[in-house]
C-alpha positions in Angstrom: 5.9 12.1 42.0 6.8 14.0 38.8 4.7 15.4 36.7 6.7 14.9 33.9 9.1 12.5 32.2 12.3 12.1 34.1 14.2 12.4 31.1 12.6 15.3 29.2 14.9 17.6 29.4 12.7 21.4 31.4 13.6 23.9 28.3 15.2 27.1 30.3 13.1 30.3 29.6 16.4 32.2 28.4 18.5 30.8 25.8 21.9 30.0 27.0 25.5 31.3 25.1 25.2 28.2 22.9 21.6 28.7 21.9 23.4 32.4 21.1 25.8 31.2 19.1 24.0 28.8 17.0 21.5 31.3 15.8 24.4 33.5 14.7 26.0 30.4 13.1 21.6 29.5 11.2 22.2 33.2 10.2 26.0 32.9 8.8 26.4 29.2 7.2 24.4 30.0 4.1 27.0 32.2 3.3 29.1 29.1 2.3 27.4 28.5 -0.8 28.3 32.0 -2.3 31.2 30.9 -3.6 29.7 28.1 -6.0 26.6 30.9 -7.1 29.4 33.1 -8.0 31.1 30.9 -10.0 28.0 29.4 -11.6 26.5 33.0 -12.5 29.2 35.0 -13.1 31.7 33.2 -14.6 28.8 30.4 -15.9 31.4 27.8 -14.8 29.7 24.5 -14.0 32.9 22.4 -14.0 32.8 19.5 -11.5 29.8 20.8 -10.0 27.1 18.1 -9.0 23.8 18.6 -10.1 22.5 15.7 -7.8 24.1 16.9 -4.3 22.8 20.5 -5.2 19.2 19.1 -5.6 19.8 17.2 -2.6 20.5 19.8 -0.2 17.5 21.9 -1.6 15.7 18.9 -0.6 17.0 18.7 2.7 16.4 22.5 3.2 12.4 22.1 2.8 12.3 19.7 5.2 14.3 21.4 7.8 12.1 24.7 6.8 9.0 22.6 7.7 10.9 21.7 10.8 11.1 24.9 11.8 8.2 26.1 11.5 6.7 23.2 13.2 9.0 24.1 16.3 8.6 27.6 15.5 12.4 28.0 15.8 13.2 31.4 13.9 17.2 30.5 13.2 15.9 27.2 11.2 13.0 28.3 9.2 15.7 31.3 8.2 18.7 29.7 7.8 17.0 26.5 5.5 14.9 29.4 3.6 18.5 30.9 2.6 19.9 27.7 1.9 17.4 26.5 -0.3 17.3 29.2 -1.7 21.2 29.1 -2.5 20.9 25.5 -3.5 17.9 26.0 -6.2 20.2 28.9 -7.7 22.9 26.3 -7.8 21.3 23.5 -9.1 19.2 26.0 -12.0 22.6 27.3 -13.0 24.1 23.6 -13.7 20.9 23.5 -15.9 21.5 26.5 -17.6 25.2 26.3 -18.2 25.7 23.1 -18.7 
């Protein structure tokens, strides 16, 4: 009889190519948002920016940093730390140039 539940899935002791390649991607993605923290800071442009989606995904970003660390998953607690980061600069520029 098993010891454990049939349909946990036995985590392997070396990540795999796609646990590879979505660190790279946790490391990459917040490099998205640089376009809309240039164009908030240095050309202090908040045309058609939302405020409320910006807040949003800051939001979203501390809970998947408390995620992470609660996994203790290095790609996540990184990559939401960046993006909230990114999406607090975004959201205080709306509120400064607006």
């Amino acid at each position: 009889m098993p010891t454990h539940h049939p349909h946990h899935r036995i985590r392997k002791s070396n990540p795999d190519y796609f646990d590879s390649a979505m660190s790279l991607i946790a490391i990459i993605s917040p490099l998205s948002m640089t376009p809309q923290v240039y164009q908030v800071y240095l050309h202090k442009n908040v045309t058609g920016i939302s405020l409320s989606t910006w807040l949003l995904s800051a939001a979203t970003s501390i809970i998947w940093l408390a995620y992470g660390f609660h996994r203790k998953d290095k790609p996540i607690i990184f990559n939401s730390t960046m993006g909230g980061i990114l999406c607090t600069a975004i959201a205080a520029g709306v509120f400064l140039y607006k």
